[in-house]
N, C-alpha and C positions, 0 to 999 in steps of 0.2 A: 250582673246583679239584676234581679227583679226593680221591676217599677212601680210595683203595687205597695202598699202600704203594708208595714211589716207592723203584725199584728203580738209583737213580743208585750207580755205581759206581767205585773208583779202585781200580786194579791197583799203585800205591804202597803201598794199605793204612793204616790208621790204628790207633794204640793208645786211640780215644776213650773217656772213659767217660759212660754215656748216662746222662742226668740222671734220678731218679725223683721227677718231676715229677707229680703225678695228672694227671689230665684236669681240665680248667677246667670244670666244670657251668655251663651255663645260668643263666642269671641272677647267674653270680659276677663281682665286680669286681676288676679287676684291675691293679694300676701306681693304684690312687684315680681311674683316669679312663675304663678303657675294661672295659664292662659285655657279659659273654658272650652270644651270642645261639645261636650253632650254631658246631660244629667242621665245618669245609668242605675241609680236608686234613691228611694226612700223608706227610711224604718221609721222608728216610734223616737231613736235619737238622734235622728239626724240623716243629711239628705249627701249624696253620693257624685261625684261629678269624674269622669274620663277628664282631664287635664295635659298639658305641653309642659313638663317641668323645663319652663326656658333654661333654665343657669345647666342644667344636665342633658337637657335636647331631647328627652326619652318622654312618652306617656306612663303617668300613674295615675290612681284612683286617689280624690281627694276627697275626705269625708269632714262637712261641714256638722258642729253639734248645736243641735236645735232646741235642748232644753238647758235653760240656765240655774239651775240649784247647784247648791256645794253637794247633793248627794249624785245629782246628774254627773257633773265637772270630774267625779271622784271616779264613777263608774269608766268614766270617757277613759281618764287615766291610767285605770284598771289594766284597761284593755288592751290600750299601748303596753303599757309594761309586761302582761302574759302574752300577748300575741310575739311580740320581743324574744321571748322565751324560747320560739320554738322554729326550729330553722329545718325545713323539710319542702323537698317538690310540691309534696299534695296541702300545704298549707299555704294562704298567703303570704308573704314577705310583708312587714310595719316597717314604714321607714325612717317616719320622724311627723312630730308633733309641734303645734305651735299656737300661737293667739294674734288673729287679726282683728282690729276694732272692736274689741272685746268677745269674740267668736272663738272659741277652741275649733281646732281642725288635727286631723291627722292623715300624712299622704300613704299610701299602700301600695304594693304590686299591684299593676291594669292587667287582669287578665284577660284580652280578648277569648270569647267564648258563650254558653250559654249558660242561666242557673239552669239544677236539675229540673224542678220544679216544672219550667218555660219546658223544656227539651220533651220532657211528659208529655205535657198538652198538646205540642205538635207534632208529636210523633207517636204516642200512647204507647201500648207494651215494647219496651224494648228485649230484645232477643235473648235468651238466657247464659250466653255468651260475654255479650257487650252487660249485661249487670254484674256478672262476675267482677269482670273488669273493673267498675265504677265502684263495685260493693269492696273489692281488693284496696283500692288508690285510697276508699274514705277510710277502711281499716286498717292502713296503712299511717294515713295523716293523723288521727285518732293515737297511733300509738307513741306516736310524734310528739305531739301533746300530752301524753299522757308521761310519758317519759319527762318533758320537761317538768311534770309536775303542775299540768294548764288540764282542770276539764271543762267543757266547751258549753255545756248545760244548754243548747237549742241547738241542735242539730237537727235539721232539715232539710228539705228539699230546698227551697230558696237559699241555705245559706252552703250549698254546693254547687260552684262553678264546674262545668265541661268546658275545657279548653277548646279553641280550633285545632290544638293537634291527638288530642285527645284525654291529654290531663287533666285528672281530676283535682279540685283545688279546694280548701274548706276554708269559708271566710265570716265575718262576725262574731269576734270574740266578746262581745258586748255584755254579756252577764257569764263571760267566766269564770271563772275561781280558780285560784290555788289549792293544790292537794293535800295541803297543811293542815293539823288538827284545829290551827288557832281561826282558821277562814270557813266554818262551817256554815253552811246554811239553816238559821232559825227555827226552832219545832213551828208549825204552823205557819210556814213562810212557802209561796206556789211560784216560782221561778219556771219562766218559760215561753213557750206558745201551748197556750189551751190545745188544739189541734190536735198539735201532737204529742201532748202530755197521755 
């Protein structure tokens, strides 16, 4: 996960107010079960932490939510339930959801590895081989999704993991939607990252 501020955007606008949450330090526990190792992102909802799930002994991603409106809470939800949806290599794994001290959270697959994004800047063109590859794995998870009926509406470089073994992994289901006619997106409604809209 990128560290940079994730620049997702809604042209609806929100009245949220951002929780003043510190930062989780290193070595704090959190929820009685999941012990800080490293902050590994922050987006526009919320902030991202590598985790010891003690009661399971394994590392997962724990994403704390940073804004508190019933439309925030609802979105947070959202995302648990479609990301839920869709069970494939090239997408992260949702594991479960919860509320600490009035904080929504929800834990994920840790992928160790790089976002695309990062891997870009330190290595610049990659070989037209190894983009196959990564262009296959996200067309791949994409259909994954698409299949369960989940489109992902910001896909980007930041929200594509490269594994250390080479897996590609699509994470951030934060503004996606169901394929249903009843979950459409608003005439005059901009969902996204400007960027790369």
């Amino acid at each position: 996960m990128s560290e940079d501020l994730d620049d997702t955007w809604s042209a609806a606008g929100d009245d949220e107010r951002v929780v003043t949450l510190a930062e989780l330090p290193v070595g704090a526990l959190f929820a009685a079960r999941y012990r800080v190792e490293a902050q590994i992102g922050r987006g526009g909802m919320g902030t991202v932490y590598r985790v010891l799930d003690e009661k399971l002994g394994e590392a997962v991603a724990l994403k704390l939510l940073t804004l508190q409106s019933e439309r925030a809470i609802e979105r947070f939800l959202r995302e648990v339930r479609l990301a839920r949806r869709v069970t494939h290599p090239n997408v992260a794994r949702t594991h479960d959801l919860g509320e600490q001290g009035g904080v929504h959270f929800l834990t994920m697959e840790y992928v160790r590895g790089t976002p695309l994004d990062d891997l870009l800047d330190e290595r610049g063109a990659l070989s037209a081989e190894r983009l196959r590859e990564i262009g296959a794995q996200i067309a791949d998870g994409l259909a994954a999704a698409h299949g369960a009926g989940v489109v992902h509406r910001d896909l980007k470089p930041a929200n594509v993991l490269v594994a250390e073994d080479g897996r590609v992994v699509l994470t951030d289901f934060g503004i996606a939607r169901a394929t249903s006619a009843e979950s459409g997106t608003q005439t005059g409604t901009l969902i996204g990252t400007p960027h790369y809209m």
